[in-house]
N, C-alpha and C positions, 0 to 999 in steps of 0.2 A: 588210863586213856590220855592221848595226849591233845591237850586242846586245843592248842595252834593247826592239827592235821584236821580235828573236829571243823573249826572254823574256815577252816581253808577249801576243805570238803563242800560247805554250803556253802560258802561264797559262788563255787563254781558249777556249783548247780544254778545257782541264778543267772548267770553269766554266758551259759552253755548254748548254743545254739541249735543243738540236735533233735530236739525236741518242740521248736518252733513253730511247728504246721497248726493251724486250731484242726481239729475235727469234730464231728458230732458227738454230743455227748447223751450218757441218760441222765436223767430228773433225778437218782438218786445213786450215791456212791460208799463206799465202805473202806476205809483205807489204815495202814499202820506205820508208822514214823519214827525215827531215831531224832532226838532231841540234845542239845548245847542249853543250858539255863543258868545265868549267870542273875546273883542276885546285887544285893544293895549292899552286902555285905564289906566289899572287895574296897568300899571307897572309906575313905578315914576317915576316923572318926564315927567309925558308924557301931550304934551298941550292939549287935549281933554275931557271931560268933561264924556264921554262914559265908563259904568263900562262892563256889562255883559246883556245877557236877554237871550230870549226862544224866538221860531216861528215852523211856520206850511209853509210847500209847498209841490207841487208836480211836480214831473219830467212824462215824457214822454219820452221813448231810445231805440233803434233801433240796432239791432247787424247785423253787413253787412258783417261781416265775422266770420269763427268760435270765434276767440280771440280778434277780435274788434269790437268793436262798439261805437254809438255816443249817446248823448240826449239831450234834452235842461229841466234847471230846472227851475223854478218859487220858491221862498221862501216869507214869511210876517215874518219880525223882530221887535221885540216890545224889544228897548234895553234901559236900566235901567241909568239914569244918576248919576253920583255922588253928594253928598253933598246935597242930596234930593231933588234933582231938576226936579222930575219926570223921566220921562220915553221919551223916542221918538222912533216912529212907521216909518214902512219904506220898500220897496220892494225888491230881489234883483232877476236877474233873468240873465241868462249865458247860455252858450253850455260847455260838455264836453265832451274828446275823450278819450274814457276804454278798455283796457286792459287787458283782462281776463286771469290768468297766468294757464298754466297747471294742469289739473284734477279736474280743473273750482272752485279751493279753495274759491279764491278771486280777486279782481283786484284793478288795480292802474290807477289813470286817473288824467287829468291834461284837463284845462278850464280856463276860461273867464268870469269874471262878474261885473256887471252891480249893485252898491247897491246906492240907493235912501234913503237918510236919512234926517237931514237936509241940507245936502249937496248932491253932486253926486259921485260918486266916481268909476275910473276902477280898478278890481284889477284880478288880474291871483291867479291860484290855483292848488295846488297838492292835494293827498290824498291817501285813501288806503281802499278799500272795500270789504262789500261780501255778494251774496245772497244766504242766506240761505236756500233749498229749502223745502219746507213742501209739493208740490206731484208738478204733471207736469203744474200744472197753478199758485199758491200762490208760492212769497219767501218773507223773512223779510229778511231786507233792514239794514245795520248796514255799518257807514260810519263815517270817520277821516278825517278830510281836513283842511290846511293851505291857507291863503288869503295876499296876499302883494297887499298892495294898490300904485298904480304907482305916484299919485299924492302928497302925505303925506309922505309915507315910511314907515306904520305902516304894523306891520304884525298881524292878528288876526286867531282863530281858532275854530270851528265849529267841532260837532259829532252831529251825527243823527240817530234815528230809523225809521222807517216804514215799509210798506206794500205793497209790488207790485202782480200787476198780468199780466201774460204774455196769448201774445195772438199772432197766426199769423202762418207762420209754424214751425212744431215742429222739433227740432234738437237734436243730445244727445252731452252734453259737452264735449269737448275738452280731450282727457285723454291721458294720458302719463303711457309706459313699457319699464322702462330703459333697464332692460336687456331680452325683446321679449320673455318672455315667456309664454304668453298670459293672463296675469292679470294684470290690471292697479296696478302703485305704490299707491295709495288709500287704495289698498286693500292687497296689496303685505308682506306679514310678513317677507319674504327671499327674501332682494334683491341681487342683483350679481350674481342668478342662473345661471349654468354653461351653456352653447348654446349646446341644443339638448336634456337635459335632461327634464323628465315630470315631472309634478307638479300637485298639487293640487289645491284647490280650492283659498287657501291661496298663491299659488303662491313657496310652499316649496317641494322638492324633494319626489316624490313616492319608500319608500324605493326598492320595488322591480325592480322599473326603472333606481334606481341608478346606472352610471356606471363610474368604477373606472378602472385609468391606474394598469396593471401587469408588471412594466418594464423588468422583468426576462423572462417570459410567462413560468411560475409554474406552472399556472392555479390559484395563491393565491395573489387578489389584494395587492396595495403596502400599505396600511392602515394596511391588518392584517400580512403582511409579516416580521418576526422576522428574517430573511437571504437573505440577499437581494443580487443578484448576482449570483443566483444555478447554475450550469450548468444544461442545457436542457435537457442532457442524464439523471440525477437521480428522481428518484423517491422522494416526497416529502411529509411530513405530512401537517395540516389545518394551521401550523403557517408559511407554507414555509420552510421547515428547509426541507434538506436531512434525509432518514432513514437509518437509520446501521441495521445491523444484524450480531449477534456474530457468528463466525466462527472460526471452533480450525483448527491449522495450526502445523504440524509438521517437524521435520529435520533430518537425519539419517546419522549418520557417520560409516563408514565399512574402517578400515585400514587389507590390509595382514602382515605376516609376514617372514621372512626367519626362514629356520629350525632352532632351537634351538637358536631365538636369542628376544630378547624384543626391538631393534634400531629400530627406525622411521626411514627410507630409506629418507623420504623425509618430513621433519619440515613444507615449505609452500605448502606443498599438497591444493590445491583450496577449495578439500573435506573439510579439516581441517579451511579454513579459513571461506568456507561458515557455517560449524557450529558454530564458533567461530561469524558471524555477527549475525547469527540467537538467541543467548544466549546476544549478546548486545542491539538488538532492541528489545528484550523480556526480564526484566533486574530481574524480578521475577520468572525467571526460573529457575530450577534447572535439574540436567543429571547424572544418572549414566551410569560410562563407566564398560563394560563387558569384562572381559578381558578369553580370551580360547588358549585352547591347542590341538593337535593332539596324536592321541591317540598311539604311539610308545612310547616309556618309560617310566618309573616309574612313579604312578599317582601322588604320592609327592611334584614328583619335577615338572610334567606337568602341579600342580596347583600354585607351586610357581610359575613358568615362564608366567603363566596369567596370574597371578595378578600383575610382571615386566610389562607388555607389557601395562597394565591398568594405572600402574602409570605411563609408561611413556606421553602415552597420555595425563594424567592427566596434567601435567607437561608442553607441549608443551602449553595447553590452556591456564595456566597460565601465564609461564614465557614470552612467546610470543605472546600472545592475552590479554593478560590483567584481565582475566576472574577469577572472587574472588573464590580464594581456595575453601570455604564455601561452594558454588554453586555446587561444581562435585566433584561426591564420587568415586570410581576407587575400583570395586570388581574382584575378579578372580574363574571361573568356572572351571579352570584344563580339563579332557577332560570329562565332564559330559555331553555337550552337543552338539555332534559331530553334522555337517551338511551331513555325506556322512559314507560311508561304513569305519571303519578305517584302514584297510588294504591299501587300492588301492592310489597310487600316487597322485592321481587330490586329493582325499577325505583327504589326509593329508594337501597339500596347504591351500584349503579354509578354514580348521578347526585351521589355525592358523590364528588367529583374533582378533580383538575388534568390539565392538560394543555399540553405543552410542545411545539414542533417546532421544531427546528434544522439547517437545509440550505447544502449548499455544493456548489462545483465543483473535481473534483479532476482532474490527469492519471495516465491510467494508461497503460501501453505497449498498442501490439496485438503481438498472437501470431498465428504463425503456423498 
C-alpha cells in the first residue's frame, strides 16, 4: 500500500466540505475504519525495529450526554519492519471518552489502549475528530490521534477513515447562538447582532426592523444625522440639520427738529444707536437718510436746511457709530413733502425731520 495516497486520502477527508451539514444524530453508533499508524520507530535512533503500516477496526460508542460520550475500539495492525524484515501483525483495542465541541463540528477525546504486537504494550491517547454527517443514520468517520506508550516512552500516531452508522434514540446536535438571535453560529453570517433586533435567515438585520438610536429625538437617526444636538423646538430637514427661511427685516430712524435749526438735541438718542447696531449686524447694507423742512419760509433755503439736518445725521453715524461714509447717502426734500397741513403748529413740528430706512434679509430657523 502506498502511504503517501493513504495520507492524502485522510487529509481530504478532513478538508472536504460535502459532508458539512450537522444533522440529528442517535445516542449510539457502530462504525468500521481503515487506519495509517505510524510508530516511533521511523525516527533515529530509535531501538526498535518498527517502521509504519495500515489496519482495519471497529469501534462501537455511546453518547450519554449531549457533548459526551464514550466507546470502546477494536483495531488489527499489520506494521512494516525495517531492513526488510517483514512485517508483524497485532491487535489493539481501548476505551475512549469524546467530546463533542459546539455546533457538533467535531470532537476531542482522550483513552486507553491495549496494543498486542510482539510485545504488549499500554499506551494513553489524545486526538481530534469528526462525524461527518451524510443524513440522520450514516456519518464518515475522519480521525487524528497520538499514542504514548507508558512502558518504552515511545510516542506514535495514527489517522483514520470510516463509516459509522448510528442507531438508538434520535437527538439534534448540540448548537451554539452567541449573540440569541435565533440562528446557530453554523449558520450565522452576522455575528454580534444587536439584542432585540430581527434577522434573517442568515441571522443578518431585516432592514426594515432595524433600529437605530436618535440621541437628539429629530425624529433623524444618529447614522444619517449631519447635526447632531438640535434643539427639540426646530423644525429639521432628512439630514438633521435645522431649516431657515429667509425673512427681510427692517429699521426706521425719525429724528425731530427745532425751528430753523439742523442740531441733533441728542447724539446718543437709543433711536440713533438702535439704527446704528442694526447697519452693523447687517454690514451690506446701505441707507439713505431724508432730510425735510416745514413749510414757512423760503423754499431755497427750506431745502437747504434739509439737506443740513440730513448731513448731520449722516455724520453722527459716522463719526460716532463707526458706520462707513459709503454706506449712507444724506438727501434733502425741502418742504416737498409735508406730513400735516403747513399752516397749523403741530403740522410744522413733525414736518421738521429726518428720516431713515434700512432693510435686509435674514435666516432664521422654523419651529416646530
Amino acid at each position: 500500500m502506498k502511504k503517501t495516497m493513504t495520507a492524502m486520502g485522510i487529509l481530504l477527508a478532513f478538508t472536504s466540505g460535502a459532508f458539512a451539514q450537522s444533522a440529528p444524530v442517535g445516542d449510539k453508533w457502530v462504525g468500521g475504519f481503515g487506519e495509517y499508524y505510524k510508530t516511533d520507530g521511523e525516527l533515529d535512533g530509535a531501538p526498535t525495529f518498527y517502521d509504519d503500516g495500515v489496519g482495519f477496526g471497529a469501534e462501537l460508542g455511546f453518547r450519554f450526554k449531549p457533548q459526551w460520550a464514550a466507546r470502546l475500539e477494536w483495531s488489527h495492525l499489520n506494521i512494516d519492519q525495517t531492513n526488510g524484515l517483514g512485517d508483524e501483525s497485532g491487535n489493539r483495542f481501548g476505551v475512549d471518552a469524546m467530546y463533542f465541541l459546539p455546533d457538533d463540528l467535531m470532537y476531542v477525546f482522550a483513552g486507553v489502549k491495549h496494543l498486542d504486537l510482539a510485545d504488549s504494550s499500554r499506551l494513553a491517547n489524545v486526538g481530534i475528530g469528526k462525524h461527518w454527517a451524510i443524513n440522520d443514520k450514516w456519518r464518515v468517520i475522519t480521525e487524528i490521534a497520538a499514542y504514548h506508550d507508558f512502558g518504552e516512552a515511545y510516542n506514535d500516531v495514527s489517522a483514520k477513515i470510516g463509516l459509522a452508522y448510528s442507531f438508538g434514540t434520535t437527538s439534534t446536535p448540540v448548537t451554539r447562538d452567541s449573540d440569541n438571535d435565533g440562528v446557530n453560529n453554523s449558520m450565522d453570517k452576522c455575528p454580534g447582532t444587536a439584542p432585540g433586533v430581527k434577522v434573517d435567515a442568515m441571522g443578518c438585520a431585516l432592514a426594515a426592523a432595524m433600529t437605530e438610536s436618535d440621541s437628539d429625538n429629530d425624529g433623524v437617526v444618529d447614522s444619517k444625522d449631519k447635526c447632531a444636538n438640535t434643539p427639540s423646538t426646530d423644525q429639521v430637514d432628512a439630514t438633521g440639520c435645522s431649516i431657515f427661511t429667509e425673512v427681510e427685516v427692517e429699521e426706521t430712524l425719525r429724528i425731530l427738529f427745532a425751528n430753523n435749526s439742523a442740531e441733533i438735541a441728542n447724539r446718543a438718542n437709543s433711536d440713533i444707536r438702535d439704527f446704528a447696531a442694526f447697519m452693523k449686524r447687517f454690514p451690506s447694507t446701505d441707507t439713505v437718510i431724508e432730510g425735510y423742512a416745514s413749510a414757512p419760509g423760503e423754499s431755497d433755503y427750506n431745502q437747504w436746511l434739509s439737506e443740513e439736518r440730513a448731513k448731520a445725521v449722516r455724520m453722527v453715524l459716522i463719526e460716532d457709530y463707526d458706520i462707513k461714509p459709503a454706506r449712507i447717502t444724506a438727501v434733502g426734500f425741502g418742504e416737498s413733502k409735508l406730513l400735516d397741513a403747513p399752516t397749523a403748529k403741530e403740522a410744522n413740528k413733525i414736518n421738521r425731520r429726518i428720516v431713515a430706512r434700512v432693510s435686509a434679509s435674514k435666516r432664521e430657523k422654523l419651529t416646530k
